[in-house]
C-alpha positions in Angstrom: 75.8 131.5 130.2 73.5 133.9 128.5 69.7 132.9 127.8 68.7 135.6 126.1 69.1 137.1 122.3 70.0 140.7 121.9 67.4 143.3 120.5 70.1 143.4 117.6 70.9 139.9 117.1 66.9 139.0 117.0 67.3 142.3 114.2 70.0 140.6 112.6 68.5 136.9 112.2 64.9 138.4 110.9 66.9 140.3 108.7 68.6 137.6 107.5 65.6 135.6 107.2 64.0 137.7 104.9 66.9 138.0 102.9 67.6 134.4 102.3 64.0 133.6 102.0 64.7 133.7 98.1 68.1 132.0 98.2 67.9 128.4 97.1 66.8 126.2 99.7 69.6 124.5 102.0 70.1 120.6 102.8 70.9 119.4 105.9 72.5 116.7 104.0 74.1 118.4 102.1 75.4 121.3 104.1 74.4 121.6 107.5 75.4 118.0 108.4 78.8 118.4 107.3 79.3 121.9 109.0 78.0 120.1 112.2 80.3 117.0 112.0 83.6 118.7 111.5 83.2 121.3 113.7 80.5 120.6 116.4 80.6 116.3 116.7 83.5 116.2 118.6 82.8 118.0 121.6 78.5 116.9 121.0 78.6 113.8 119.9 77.5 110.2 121.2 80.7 109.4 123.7 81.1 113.4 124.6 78.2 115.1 125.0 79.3 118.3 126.1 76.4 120.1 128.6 74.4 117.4 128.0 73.7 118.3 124.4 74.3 116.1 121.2 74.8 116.9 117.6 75.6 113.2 115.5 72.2 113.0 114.4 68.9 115.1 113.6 66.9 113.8 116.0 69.8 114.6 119.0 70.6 118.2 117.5 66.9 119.6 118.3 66.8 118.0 121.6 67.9 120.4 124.1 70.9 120.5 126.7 71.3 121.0 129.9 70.3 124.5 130.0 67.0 123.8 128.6 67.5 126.5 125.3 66.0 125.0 122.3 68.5 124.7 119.6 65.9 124.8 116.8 63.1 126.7 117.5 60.1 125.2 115.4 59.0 128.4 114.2 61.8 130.6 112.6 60.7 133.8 114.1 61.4 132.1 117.7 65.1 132.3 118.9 67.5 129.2 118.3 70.4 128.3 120.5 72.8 127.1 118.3 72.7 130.1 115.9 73.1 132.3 119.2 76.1 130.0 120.1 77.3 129.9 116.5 77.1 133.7 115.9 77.7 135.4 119.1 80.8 137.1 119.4 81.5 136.5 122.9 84.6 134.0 122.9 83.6 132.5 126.0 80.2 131.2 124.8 81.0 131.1 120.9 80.7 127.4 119.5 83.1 125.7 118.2 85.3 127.1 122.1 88.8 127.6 121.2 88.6 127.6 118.6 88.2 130.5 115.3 84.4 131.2 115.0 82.6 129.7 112.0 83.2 131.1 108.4 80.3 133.4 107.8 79.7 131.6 105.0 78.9 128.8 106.7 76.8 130.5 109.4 74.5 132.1 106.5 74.0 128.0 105.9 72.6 127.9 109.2 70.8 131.0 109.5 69.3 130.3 105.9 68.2 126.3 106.6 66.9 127.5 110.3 64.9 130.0 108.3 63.5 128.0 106.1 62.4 125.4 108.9 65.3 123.5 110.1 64.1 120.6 108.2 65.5 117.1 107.3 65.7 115.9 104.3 67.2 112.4 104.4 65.7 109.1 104.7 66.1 108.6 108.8 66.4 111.1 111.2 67.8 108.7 113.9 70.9 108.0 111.0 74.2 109.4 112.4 75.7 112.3 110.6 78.4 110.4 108.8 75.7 108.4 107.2 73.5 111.3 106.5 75.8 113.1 104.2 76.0 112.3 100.3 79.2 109.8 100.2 82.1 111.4 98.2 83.1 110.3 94.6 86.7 110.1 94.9 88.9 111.5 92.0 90.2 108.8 90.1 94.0 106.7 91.0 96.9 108.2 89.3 97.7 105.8 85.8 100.9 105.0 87.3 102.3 105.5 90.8 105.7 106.6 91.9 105.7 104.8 95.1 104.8 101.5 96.3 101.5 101.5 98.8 102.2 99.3 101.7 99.8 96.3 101.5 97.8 96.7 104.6 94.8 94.2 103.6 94.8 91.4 100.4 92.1 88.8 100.0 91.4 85.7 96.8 88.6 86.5 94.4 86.2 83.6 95.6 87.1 81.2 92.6 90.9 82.0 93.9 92.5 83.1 90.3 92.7 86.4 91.4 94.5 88.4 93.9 93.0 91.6 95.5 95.4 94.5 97.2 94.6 98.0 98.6 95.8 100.9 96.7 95.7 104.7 96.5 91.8 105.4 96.5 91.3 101.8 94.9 91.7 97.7 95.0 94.1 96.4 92.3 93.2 93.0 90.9 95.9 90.8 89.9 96.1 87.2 87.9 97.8 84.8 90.4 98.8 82.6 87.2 100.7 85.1 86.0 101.0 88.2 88.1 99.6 90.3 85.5 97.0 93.4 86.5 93.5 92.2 85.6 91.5 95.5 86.7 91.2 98.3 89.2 88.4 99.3 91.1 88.5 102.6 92.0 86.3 105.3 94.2 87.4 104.1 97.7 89.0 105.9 100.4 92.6 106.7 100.6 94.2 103.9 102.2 92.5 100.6 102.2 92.9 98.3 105.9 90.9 95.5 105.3 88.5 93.3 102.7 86.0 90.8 103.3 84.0 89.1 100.9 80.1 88.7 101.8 78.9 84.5 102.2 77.8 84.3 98.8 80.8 85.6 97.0 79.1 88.7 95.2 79.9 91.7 97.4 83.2 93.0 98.4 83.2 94.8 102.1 86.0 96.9 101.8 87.5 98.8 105.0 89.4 102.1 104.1 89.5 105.9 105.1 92.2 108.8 105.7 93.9 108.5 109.3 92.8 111.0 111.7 90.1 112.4 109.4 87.9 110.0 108.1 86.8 106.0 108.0 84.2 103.9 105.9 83.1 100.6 104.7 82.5 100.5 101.1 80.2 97.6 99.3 81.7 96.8 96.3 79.7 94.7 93.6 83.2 92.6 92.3 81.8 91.3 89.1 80.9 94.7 88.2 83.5 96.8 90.7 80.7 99.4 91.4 80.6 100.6 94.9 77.1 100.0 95.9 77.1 101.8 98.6 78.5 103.0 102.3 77.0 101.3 105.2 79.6 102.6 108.2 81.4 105.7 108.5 83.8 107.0 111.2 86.1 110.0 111.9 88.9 107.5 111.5 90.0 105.1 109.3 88.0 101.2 109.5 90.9 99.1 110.5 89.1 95.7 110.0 85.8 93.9 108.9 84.3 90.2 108.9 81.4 89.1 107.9 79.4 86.9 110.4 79.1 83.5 108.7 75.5 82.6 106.9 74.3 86.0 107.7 74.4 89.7 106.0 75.6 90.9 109.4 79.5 92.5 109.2 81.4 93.5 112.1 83.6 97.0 111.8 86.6 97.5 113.6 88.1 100.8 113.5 90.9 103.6 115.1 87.8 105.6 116.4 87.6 102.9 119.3 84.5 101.7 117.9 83.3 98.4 117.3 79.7 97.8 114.9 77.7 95.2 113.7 75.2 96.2 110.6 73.1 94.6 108.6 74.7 94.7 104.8 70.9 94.7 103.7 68.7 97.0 105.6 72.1 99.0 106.4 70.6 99.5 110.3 72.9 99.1 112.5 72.4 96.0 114.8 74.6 96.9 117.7 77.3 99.3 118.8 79.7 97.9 121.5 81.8 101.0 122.7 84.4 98.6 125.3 87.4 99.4 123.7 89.6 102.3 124.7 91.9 103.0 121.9 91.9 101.9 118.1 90.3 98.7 117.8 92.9 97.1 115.3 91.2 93.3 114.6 87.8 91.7 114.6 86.7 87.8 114.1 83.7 85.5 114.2 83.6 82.5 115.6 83.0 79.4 113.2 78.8 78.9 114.0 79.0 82.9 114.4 77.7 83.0 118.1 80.9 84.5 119.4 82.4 87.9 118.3 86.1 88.8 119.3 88.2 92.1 118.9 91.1 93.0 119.6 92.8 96.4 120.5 95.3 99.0 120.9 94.1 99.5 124.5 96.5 96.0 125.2 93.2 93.6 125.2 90.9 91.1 123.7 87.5 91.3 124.0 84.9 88.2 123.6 81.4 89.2 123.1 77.7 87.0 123.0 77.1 88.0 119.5 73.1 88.3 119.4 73.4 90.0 122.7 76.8 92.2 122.8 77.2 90.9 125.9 80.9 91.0 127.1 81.7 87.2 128.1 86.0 88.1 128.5 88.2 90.4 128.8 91.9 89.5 128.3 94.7 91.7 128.9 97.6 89.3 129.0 99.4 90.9 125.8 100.6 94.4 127.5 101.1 95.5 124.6 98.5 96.3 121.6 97.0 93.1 120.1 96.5 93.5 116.2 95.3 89.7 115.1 92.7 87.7 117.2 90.5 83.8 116.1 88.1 81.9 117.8 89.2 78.5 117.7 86.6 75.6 116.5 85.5 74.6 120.1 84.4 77.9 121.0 86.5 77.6 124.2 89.6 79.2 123.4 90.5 82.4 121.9 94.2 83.8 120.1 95.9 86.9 119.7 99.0 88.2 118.7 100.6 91.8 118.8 102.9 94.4 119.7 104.3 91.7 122.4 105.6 89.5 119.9 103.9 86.6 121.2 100.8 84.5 120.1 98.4 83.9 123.3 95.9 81.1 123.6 93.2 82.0 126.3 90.0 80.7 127.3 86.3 82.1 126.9 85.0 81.0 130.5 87.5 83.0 132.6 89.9 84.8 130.0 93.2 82.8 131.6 96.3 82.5 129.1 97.1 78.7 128.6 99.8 78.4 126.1 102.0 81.1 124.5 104.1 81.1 121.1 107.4 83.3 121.1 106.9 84.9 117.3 110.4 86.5 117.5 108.7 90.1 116.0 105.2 91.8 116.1 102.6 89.6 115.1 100.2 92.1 112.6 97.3 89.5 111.8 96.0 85.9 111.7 94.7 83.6 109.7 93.3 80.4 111.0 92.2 77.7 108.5 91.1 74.8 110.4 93.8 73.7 112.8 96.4 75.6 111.3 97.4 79.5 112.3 98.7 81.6 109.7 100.6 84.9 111.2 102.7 87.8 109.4 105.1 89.2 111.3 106.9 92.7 111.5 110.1 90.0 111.1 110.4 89.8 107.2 108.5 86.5 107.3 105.0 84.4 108.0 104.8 81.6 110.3 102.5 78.7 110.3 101.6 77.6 113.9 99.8 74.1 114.8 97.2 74.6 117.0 97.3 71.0 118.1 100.2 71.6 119.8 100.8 75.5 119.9 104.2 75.1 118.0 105.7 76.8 115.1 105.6 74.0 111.6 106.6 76.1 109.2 108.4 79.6 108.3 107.8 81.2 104.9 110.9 83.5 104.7 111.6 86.1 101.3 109.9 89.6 102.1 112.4 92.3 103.1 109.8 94.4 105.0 107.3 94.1 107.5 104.6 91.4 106.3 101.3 93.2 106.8 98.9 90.9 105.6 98.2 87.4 104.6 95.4 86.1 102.6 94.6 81.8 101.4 93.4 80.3 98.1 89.7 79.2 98.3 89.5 75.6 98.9 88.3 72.6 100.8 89.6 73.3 104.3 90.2 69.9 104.9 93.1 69.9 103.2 94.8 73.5 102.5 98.2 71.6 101.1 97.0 72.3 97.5 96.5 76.0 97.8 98.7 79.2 97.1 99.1 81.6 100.5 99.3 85.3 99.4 101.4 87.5 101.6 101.5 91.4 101.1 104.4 93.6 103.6 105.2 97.2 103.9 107.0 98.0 100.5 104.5 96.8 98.2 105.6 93.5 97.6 103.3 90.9 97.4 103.8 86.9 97.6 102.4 83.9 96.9 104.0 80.6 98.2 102.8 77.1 98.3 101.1 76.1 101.6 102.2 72.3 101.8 106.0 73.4 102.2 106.4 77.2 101.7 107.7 77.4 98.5 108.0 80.3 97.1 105.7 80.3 93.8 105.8 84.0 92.7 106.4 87.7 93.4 105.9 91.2 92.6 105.5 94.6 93.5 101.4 95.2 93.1 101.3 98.5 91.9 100.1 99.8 88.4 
C-alpha cells in the first residue's frame, strides 16, 4: 500500500481547503457519521476491523491502523489517510474496496469537515455511530392501510384496558372492551418486533427497525405517546427487549447477533455480550433479575451472570433456531422453544435437557406467568403448558395463521384465571380469549 500523497493530491486537498473554508461548517453528526456507517462500518467496525483500523465511533476513527497512517491529521495542512483512501483513484487501495468510489459529493463532506478540523460535535466521543447521528422523524402511517401488518409483538397497557400492536412506522392502541382503536402512536421504525413496558408503567421500550438496513429501541412516554428518545441502534432490526426487574436496565436482542444491556436513564451502555452467532431472536430475565437468558438463530440458548456477563450455559439441544426462552422461579432451570417444534427444559448448572414438550409446530415465543407457560405456535393456535409437570393443559385454537405473539392482562399472578390473554398471528388478526378455559372473548383484525 501507498504511504505517501501525490504532489497533486496534497494540491488538490489545499485547494479544496481553501475553497470550502467559507462553506458552512460540516457535522460529524450530521454528515460525516452517516457517510462513515453505511459505507465504511462494515468492513471497520467493532467485530471486523479490517487492517486493524476501526470507524463505529470518533474516538476509534482517529486512532490509526495497522500501517501506522494517521487518518485525521490534527492539523489540516498535514496529510490524512482516509481522505487518501477515500479519494485515490487507484481501485486496489480506494475505500469502500469493491465497491463504486464515494459520490464526490460526499467526499467534499470529508475534505470540508477534515479542513475545518475534523472535529466532534456530539455529546461523547466514545458513543457508537448509530447513536451519534440525529434519530430520524419518520413520515407519518398512511390513514388507512390496504394490507394487514403481521402482529409480530403485542403487550396490555399497565391498567390492562388497552391493547398495544405493532404497525407500519407506529403502535396501534386498541379498547379490549370493545375493540375499538383508542390512538396511534406514530414515529417508530418500520416494522415493530417487540414492546416492553419499564417497572413503573410510564415508559414504553419499543423494539423496531427495517430488516437488513436498520434496528432501534425507541422510549415511548405512553400517557403522552412521545418518543423520548433512542437508546440502542443497530444495522438490523431489534428482535426483542425486557426490562430487568426493579431496575432501568433493558436487555436488546437483535438480528445483528448482538445482545446489550443499557441503562434507560443515563442511556450508557452497561454491557455488550457478542456470544451469539446469528440473529439473536429472544431475550428474558430471570424473576430476582440475576440471570439473563437469550436465545438464537445460531440453534442455542445462552445463560448469562447478569452483573457480570459472565456465560454460566450454553445449550444447544434445539438444532434448530430457538425463538422463545424463561427462567423458571428457582433459577435452576431454563426453557426454550423454536424452529424444532419442541419446548426444552434445561438446567443452569450444566445446561443438560430434562424434559421435553412435543408442540406439534414452531414454537415463536413464551410467556411464563408463574407456573404456567404460554406458547404461540406457527400451528394456528396457543398452548398452555404446566410447568409442574411439563404437560400440555390447555389449547386455545381460532387463528388461521401463524400466531406470532401473545401478550396477558395485568393482574395478581397468583391467580391469572380472571384475566383476558391477547394473541396476535401473521394476518393481522388479533385475539383475546379467557385464560381460565380458553374461551374465545373477541377478535379482530388491528389495523386502522
Amino acid at each position: 500500500m501507498n504511504h505517501y500523497l501525490s504532489a497533486a493530491f496534497v494540491l488538490l486537498s489545499l485547494a479544496a481547503q481553501s475553497a470550502l473554508a467559507a462553506e458552512p461548517t460540516v457535522s460529524f453528526r450530521q454528515d460525516i457519521a452517516p457517510i462513515l456507517l453505511e459505507n465504511c462500518q462494515a468492513c471497520h467496525g467493532a467485530k471486523k476491523a479490517e487492517g486493524g483500523y476501526r470507524v463505529d465511533s470518533y474516538a476509534e476513527l482517529l486512532k490509526a491502523g495497522d500501517s501506522g497512517e494517521i487518518p485525521i491529521a490534527e492539523d489540516p495542512n498535514d496529510p490524512s489517510e482516509l481522505l487518501r483512501r477515500i479519494a485515490c483513484e487507484d481501485e486496489f487501495e480506494r475505500m469502500p474496496p469493491e465497491s463504486d468510489p464515494l459520490p464526490a459529493d460526499k467526499i467534499a463532506l470529508v475534505q470540508q469537515w477534515i479542513a475545518a478540523g475534523g472535529k466532534f460535535d456530539g455529546d461523547n466521543p466514545e458513543q457508537t455511530l448509530g447513536l451519534v447521528i440525529p434519530p430520524p422523524t419518520y413520515a407519518a402511517p398512511p390513514e388507512k392501510y390496504t394490507h394487514a401488518v403481521p402482529l409480530t409483538a403485542i403487550t396490555f397497557s399497565p391498567d390492562g384496558k388497552q391493547v398495544i400492536v405493532g404497525g407500519y412506522h407506529e403502535l396501534t392502541v386498541w379498547n379490549a372492551e370493545d375493540a375499538t382503536l383508542a390512538r396511534r402512536i406514530p414515529n417508530l421504525g418500520q416494522r415493530i418486533f417487540a414492546l416492553s413496558f419499564s417497572p413503573d408503567g410510564e415508559t414504553l421500550a419499543v423494539g423496531c427497525g427495517e430488516a437488513g438496513q436498520s434496528g432501534e429501541v425507541r422510549l415511548v412516554n405512553f400517557a403522552s405517546g412521545e418518543v423520548k428518545g433512542v437508546i440502542a441502534r443497530t444495522n438490523d432490526v431489534v428482535l426483542d427487549v425486557a426490562f430487568r426487574p426493579g431496575t432501568p436496565e433493558i436487555a436488546v436482542a437483535a438480528a445483528d447477533s448482538s445482545l446489550r444491556i443499557i441503562n434507560t436513564q443515563t442511556l450508557a451502555e452497561v454491557r455488550a455480550i457478542a456470544s451469539h452467532a446469528d440473529w439473536v431472536n429472544a431475550v428474558a430475565w430471570s424473576d430476582d433479575g440475576s440471570l439473563l437468558v437469550s436465545g438464537s438463530r445460531d440453534k442455542s440458548a445462552k445463560v448469562y451472570q447478569a452483573e457480570t456477563g459472565e456465560l454460566l450455559a450454553s445449550y444447544v439441544g434445539h438444532g434448530a433456531a430457538v425463538r422463545g426462552v424463561s427462567v423458571l422461579p428457582d433459577n435452576k432451570h431454563i426453557v426454550s422453544v423454536g424452529a424444532d417444534n419442541k419446548l426444552h427444559r434445561w438446567q443452569v448448572a450444566d445446561a443438560k435437557k430434562v424434559a421435553e414438550v412435543p408442540l406439534g409446530s414452531e414454537g415463536q415465543k413464551v410467556l411464563r406467568v408463574a407456573n404456567d407457560l404460554f406458547v404461540p405456535c406457527a400451528g394456528q393456535r396457543l398452548v398452555r403448558i404446566n410447568l409442574a409437570d411439563n404437560k400440555i393443559t390447555q389449547e386455545y385454537k381460532g387463528h388461521g395463521d401463524w400466531v406470532l405473539a401473545i401478550a396477558q392482562q395485568p393482574g395478581e399472578v397468583t391467580d391469572p384465571s380472571g384475566r383476558l390473554l391477547a394473541s396476535g398471528s401473521f394476518d393481522g388478526e388479533l385475539r383475546l380469549w379467557k385464560v381460565s378455559d380458553a374461551t374465545p372473548v373477541r377478535n379482530w383484525i388491528a389495523k386502522p
